[in-house]
N, C-alpha and C positions, 0 to 999 in steps of 0.2 A: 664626489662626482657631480657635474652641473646639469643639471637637467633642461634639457630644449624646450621651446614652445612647442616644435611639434610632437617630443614626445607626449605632453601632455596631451595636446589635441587627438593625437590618435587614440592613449589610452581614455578619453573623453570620447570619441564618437563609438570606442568599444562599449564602454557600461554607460555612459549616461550620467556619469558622477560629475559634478562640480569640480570646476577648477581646479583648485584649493585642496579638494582631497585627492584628488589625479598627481598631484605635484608632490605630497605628502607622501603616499602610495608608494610613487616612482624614486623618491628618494629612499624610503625604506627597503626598499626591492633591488636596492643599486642599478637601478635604470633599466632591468630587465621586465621588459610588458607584461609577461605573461603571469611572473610571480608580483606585482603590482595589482593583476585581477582577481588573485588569490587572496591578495592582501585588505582588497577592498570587499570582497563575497565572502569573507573572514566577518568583517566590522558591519556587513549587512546593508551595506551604502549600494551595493550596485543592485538588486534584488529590489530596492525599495525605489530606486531612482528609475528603474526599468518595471514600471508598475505591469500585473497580469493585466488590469484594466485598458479600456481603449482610451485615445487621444484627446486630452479635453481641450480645444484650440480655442474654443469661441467664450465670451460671456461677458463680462462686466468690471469695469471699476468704479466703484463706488467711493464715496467721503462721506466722512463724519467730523461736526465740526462742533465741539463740547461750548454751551453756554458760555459766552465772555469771549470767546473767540480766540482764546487761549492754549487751547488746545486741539489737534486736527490729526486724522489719518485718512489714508486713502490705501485702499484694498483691491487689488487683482482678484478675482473669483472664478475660475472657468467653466464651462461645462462643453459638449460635447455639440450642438447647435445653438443657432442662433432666438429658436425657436424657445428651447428651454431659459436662455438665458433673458426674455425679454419677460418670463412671467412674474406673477403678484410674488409668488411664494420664492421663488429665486433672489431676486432683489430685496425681497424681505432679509431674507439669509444674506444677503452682505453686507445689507444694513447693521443689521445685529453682530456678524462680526467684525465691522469696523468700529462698531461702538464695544462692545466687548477688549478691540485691540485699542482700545482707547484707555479703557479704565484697568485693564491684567495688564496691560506693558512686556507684551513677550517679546522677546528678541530673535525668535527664530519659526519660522511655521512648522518645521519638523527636525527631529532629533539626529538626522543625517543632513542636517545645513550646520550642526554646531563643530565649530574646526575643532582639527585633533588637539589643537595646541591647547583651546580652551579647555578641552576636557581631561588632557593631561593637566595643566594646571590646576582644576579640579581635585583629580587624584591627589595632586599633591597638598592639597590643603586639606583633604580630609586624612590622610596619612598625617600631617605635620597634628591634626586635632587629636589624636588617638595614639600618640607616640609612645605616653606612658602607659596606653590601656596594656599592654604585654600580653595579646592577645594570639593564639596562632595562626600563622600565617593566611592560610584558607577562609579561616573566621574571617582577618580583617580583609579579604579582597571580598565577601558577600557584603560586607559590612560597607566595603567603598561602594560597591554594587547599588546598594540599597540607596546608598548616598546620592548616586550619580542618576539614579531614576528618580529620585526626589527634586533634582538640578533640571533633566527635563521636562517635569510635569509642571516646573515655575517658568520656564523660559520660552518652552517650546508651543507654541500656539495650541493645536491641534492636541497637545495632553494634557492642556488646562482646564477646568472645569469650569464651565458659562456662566456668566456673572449673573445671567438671568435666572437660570434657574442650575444652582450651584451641584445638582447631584448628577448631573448629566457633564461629560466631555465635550468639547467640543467635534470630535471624530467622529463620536455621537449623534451628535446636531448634523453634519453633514452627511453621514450613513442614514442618515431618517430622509432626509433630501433626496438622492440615490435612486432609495426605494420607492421612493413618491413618484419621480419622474422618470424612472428609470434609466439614466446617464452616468457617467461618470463625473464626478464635481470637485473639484480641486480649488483649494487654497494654493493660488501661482506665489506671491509675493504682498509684502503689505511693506506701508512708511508709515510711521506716528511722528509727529511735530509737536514740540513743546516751545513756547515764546520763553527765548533765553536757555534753552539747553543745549548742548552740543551734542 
């Protein structure tokens, strides 16, 4: 079955999901909406993307640019006014995490931006590693489990642990933020540039 732009769009102004898993959703669901939002409140994607918190519209991008010149990111950070976003201790915090996205190399700020595809691919590699473990069934899906949360705390910004000060998360670092100023603070989006990488 072919899926429209607008199904997607619609089922996108329903949960809040990203493209990409709206489209994924809809074709698993054979085009039907309603079990699509099942599909997605299943996997945790609409729940997470339609946060209880309030709207962080306002705040900051910041760069960081690694000695030699060689190395560069720039970070979206938001918060909730213009107010919190112009202070010492805010821009400190996107400082630090653009140089943190500098040196961890995450590919994604949260664990609900990583596509299905990739994470089924996932599965399959840690299935194809454990093929002769002959292990029960149940065993090896905690076993991939375990796997696959090990895949987001390398990839996934937000469950990595700060290069500054390595016992601490980054969700962490930003929940300590929060409480400070009392806003909502979100990591929107970041880019890291490598001279010569694709």
């Amino acid at each position: 079955m072919s899926i429209s732009a607008t199904m997607v769009k619609e089922l996108r102004e329903k949960t809040g999901v990203g493209m990409m898993e709206c489209k994924t959703a809809l074709k698993e669901s054979e085009g039907d909406l309603e079990k699509a939002v099942i599909y997605l409140r299943e996997r945790g994607l609409a729940s997470a993307a339609k946060k209880a918190g309030r709207v962080a519209a306002d705040g900051t991008v910041t760069a960081y640019i690694h000695a030699g010149g060689k190395l560069g990111v720039l970070i979206e950070l938001n918060s909730e006014t213009d107010f919190v976003a112009k202070t010492e201790d805010f821009q400190k915090l996107a400082r630090d995490l653009a140089m943190h996205v500098a040196a961890a190399h995450p590919l994604y700020v949260r664990r609900e931006e990583v596509p299905a595809e990739v994470i089924q691919q996932e599965r399959e590699i840690f299935k194809a590693q454990m093929a002769e473990a002959k292990k029960p069934a149940e065993i090896m899906e905690k076993i991939i489990a375990g796997k696959l949360d090990k895949y987001f705390e390398e990839h996934c910004l937000l469950e990595q642990n700060f290069v500054k000060e390595p016992d601490k998360k980054i969700s962490q670092l930003i929940g300590e933020m929060v409480a400070k100023v009392g806003e909502n603070i979100q990591v929107r989006r970041f880019m890291r540039f490598k001279v010569g990488e694709e």
